[in-house]
C-alpha positions in Angstrom: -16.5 -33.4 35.7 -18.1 -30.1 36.8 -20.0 -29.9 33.3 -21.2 -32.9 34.1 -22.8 -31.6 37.0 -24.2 -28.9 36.3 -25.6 -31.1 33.6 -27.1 -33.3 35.7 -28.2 -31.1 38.2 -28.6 -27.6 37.1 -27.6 -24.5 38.7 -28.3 -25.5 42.1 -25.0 -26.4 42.8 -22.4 -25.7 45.7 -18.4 -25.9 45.0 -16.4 -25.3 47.9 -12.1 -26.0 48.2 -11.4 -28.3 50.6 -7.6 -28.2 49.7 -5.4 -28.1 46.5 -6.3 -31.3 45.1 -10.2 -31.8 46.8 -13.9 -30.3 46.2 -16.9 -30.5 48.3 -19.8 -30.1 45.4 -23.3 -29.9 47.3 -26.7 -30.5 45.6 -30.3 -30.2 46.0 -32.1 -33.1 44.1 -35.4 -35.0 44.6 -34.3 -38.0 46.6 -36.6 -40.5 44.2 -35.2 -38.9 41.1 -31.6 -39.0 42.5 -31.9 -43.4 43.5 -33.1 -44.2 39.4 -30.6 -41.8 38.2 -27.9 -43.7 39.9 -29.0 -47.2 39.4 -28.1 -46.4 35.5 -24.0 -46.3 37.2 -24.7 -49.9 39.0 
């Protein structure tokens, strides 16, 4: 899944641990670009 994200989004990306099993991933997209990307996951 992380490939896939820095696919999607580049190199502008944050991972932080929230515990053993969790990540927090944060991203900085262009909120138009971001809404038709995920309408292709609807």
């Amino acid at each position: 899944m992380t490939d896939e994200i820095l696919d999607w989004f580049g190199q502008d990306v944050s991972f932080r641990n929230l515990d053993k099993n969790r990540i927090s991933v944060s991203v900085r997209v262009n909120e138009k670009a971001m809404e038709k990307a995920l309408e292709n996951y609807n």
